[in-house]
C-alpha positions in Angstrom: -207.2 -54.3 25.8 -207.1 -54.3 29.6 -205.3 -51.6 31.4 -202.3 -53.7 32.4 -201.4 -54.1 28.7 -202.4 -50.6 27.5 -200.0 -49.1 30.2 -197.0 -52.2 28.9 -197.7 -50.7 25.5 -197.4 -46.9 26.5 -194.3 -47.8 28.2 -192.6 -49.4 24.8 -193.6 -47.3 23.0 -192.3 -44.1 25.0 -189.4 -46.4 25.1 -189.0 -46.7 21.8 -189.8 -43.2 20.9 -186.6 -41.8 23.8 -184.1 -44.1 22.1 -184.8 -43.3 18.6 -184.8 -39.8 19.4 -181.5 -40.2 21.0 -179.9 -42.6 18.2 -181.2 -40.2 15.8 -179.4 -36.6 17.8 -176.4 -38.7 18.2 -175.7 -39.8 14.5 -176.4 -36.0 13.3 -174.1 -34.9 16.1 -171.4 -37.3 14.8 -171.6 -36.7 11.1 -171.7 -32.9 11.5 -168.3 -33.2 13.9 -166.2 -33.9 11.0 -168.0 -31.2 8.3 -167.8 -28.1 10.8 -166.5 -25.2 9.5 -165.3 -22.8 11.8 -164.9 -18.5 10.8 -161.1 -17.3 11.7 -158.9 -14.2 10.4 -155.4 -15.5 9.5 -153.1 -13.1 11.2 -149.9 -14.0 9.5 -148.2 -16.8 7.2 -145.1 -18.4 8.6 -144.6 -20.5 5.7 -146.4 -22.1 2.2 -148.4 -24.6 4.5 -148.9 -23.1 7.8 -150.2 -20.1 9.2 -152.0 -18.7 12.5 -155.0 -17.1 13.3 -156.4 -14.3 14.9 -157.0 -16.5 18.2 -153.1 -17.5 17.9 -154.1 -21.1 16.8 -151.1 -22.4 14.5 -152.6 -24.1 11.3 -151.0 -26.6 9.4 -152.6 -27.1 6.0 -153.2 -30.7 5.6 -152.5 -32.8 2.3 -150.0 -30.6 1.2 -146.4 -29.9 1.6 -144.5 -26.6 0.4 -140.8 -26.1 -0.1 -138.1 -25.3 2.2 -138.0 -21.5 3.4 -134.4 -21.3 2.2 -134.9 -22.6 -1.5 -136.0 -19.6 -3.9 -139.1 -21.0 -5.3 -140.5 -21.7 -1.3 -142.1 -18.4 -2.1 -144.9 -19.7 -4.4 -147.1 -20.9 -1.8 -146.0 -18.4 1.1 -147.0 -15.0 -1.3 -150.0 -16.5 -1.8 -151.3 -17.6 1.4 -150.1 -13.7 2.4 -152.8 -12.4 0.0 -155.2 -13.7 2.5 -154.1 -12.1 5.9 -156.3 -10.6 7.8 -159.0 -11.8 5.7 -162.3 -14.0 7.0 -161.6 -17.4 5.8 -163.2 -20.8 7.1 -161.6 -23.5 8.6 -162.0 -27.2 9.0 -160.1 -29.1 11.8 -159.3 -32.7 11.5 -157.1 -33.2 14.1 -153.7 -31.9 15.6 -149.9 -33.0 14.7 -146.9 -33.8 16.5 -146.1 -30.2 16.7 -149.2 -29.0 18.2 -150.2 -27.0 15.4 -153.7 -28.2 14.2 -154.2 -29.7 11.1 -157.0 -28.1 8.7 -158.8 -27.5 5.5 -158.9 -23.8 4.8 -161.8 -22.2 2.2 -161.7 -18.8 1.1 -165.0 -20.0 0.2 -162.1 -21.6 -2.8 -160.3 -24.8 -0.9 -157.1 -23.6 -0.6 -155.2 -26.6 0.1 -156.2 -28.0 -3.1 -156.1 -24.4 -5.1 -152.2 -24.5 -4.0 -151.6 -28.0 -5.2 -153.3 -27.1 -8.4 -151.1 -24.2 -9.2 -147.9 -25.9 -8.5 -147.2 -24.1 -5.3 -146.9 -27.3 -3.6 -146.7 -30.7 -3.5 -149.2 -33.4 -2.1 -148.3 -35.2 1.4 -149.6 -37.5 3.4 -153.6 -36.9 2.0 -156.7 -37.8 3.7 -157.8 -41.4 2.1 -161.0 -39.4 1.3 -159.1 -36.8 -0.9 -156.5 -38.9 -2.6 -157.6 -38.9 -6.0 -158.2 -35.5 -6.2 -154.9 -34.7 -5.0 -153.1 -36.6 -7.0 -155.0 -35.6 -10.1 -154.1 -31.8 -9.1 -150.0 -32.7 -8.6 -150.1 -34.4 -11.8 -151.8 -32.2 -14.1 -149.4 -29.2 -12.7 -146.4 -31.0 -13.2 -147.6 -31.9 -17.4 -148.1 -27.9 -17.5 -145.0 -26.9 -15.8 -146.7 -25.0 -13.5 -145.1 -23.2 -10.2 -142.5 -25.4 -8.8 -142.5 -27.9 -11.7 -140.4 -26.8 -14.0 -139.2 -29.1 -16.7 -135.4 -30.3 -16.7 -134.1 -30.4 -20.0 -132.8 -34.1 -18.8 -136.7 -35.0 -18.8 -137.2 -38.3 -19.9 -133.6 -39.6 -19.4 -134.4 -41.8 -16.2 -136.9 -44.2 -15.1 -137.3 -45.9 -11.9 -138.3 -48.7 -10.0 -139.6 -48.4 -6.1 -139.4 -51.2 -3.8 -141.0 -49.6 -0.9 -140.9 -52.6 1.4 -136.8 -53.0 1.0 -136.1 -49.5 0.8 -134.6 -49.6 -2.5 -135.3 -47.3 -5.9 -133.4 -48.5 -9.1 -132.7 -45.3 -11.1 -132.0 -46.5 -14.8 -130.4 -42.7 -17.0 -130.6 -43.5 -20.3 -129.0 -40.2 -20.8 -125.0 -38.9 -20.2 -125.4 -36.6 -17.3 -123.1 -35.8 -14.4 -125.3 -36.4 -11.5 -123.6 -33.4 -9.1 -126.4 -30.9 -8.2 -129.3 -33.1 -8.1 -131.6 -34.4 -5.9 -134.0 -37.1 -4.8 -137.3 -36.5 -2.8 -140.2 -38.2 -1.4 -143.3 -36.4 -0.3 -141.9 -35.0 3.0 -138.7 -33.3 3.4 -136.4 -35.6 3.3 -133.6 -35.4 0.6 -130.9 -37.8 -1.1 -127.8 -35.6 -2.5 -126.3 -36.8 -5.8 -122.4 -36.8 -5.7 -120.5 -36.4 -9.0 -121.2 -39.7 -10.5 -122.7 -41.0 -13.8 -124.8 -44.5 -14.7 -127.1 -45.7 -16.7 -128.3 -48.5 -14.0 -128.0 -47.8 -9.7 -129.7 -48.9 -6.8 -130.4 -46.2 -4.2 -130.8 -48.0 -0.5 -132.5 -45.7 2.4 -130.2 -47.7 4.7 -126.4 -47.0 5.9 -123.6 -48.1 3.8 -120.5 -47.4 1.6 -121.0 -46.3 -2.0 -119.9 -48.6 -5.0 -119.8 -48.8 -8.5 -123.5 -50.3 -8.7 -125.2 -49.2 -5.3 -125.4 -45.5 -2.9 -126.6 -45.1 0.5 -129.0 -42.6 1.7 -127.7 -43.3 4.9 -130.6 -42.8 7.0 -131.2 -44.2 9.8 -135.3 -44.5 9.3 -137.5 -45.4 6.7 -137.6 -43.1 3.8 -140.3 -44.7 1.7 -143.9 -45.3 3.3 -145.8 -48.9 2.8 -149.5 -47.0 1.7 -148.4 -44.6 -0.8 -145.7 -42.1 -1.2 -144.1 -40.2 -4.2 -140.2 -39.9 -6.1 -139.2 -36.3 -7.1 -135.8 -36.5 -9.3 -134.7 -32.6 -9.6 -131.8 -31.4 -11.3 -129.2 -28.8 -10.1 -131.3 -25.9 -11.1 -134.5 -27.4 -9.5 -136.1 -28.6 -12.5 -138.2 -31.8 -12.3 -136.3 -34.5 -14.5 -138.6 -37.4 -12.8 -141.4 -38.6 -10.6 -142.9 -41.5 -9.6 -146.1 -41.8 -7.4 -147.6 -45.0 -5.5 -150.5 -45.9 -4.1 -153.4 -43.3 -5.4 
């Protein structure tokens, strides 16, 4: 091999060497980004789902989604995420919400976000497409065991429903006499559909505005209740009980 080709080869093959060294750095570099785990102290629990640390970063625990402060069973969650303040935990950030708070997995080594869905402290919300079955398999079996917040209604079993996410409709069919004053319908976030004091054994519930009739209520609302992907019906009676639930798309 003459010197002019021996010195074209080198070249390539230093070439060749830099960018695979570089392609390789750079995939590592990206895969460990979304597995970090970060060490924190949580300072104090505002709520069932969020909390802040010792560095004052707010953290919103994502996939999950714990009752109002004002309803008596909000508590659940919050007394439990208390048992771990000012305690080392690790963190996993994914990414930051509308509110600025930033949205993480928490491991005490235990994954918490999960752990709390699992003992009926909470429900699931908007889950990472990674996590859904597990999630959903954690709501469900804590609803059949009546655990934490799901507590059987004895009027479980009197309704079934029908969601048509893309019209914004739910058909509630009772099979069962019940004055409907006191409960309430849910989807995964917070937003909540009052009963008046009616009965029926077939209605339509629309998200939209509208006047109330014999065969069809209005939510009223002035957005979308139901989400296209996936989403979940909670049916609870006046005492908070879980009569009915429906999910989609896990």
């Amino acid at each position: 091999m003459n010197k002019k080709h021996a010195l074209l080869l080198s070249l390539l093959i230093t070439a060749l060497l830099i960018f695979s060294s570089y392609f390789v750095s750079y995939a590592v570099k990206d895969i460990n980004s979304n597995t970090i785990r970060e060490k924190a102290i949580i300072s104090r629990v505002i709520d069932g789902d969020t909390l802040v640390l010792d560095n004052n970063k707010t953290i919103r625990l994502v996939n999950i989604n714990s009752p109002e402060k004002n309803l008596p069973i909000s508590n659940l969650a919050t007394d439990f995420l208390k048992s771990f303040e000012n305690r080392s935990i690790e963190i996993e950030i994914i990414g930051v919400d509308k509110y600025n708070r930033y949205l993480a997995r928490v491991y005490t080594p235990d994954y918490i976000n999960l752990k709390i869905v699992e003992l009926g402290f909470a429900s699931k919300f908007l889950v990472q497409e990674s996590e859904l079955n597990e999630f959903a398999k954690a709501e469900e079996n804590a609803i059949k065991n009546n655990r934490g917040i799901w507590k059987y209604s004895p009027y479980k079993g009197c309704f079934e429903t029908s969601i048509d996410r893309y019209n914004e409709i739910i058909i509630i069919r009772n099979k069962c006499p019940i004055n409907m004053t006191g409960f309430t319908l849910k989807d995964e976030s917070r937003k909540i559909y009052p009963f008046n004091a009616i009965s029926f054994s077939k209605i339509n519930l629309h998200s939209s505005i509208g006047e109330d009739n014999s065969t069809d209520i209005f939510w009223n609302s002035k957005t979308d209740i139901w989400n296209d992907d996936r989403d979940t019906l909670y049916l609870f009676d006046k005492d908070g009980g879980i009569a009915h639930h429906e999910a989609y798309g896990y």
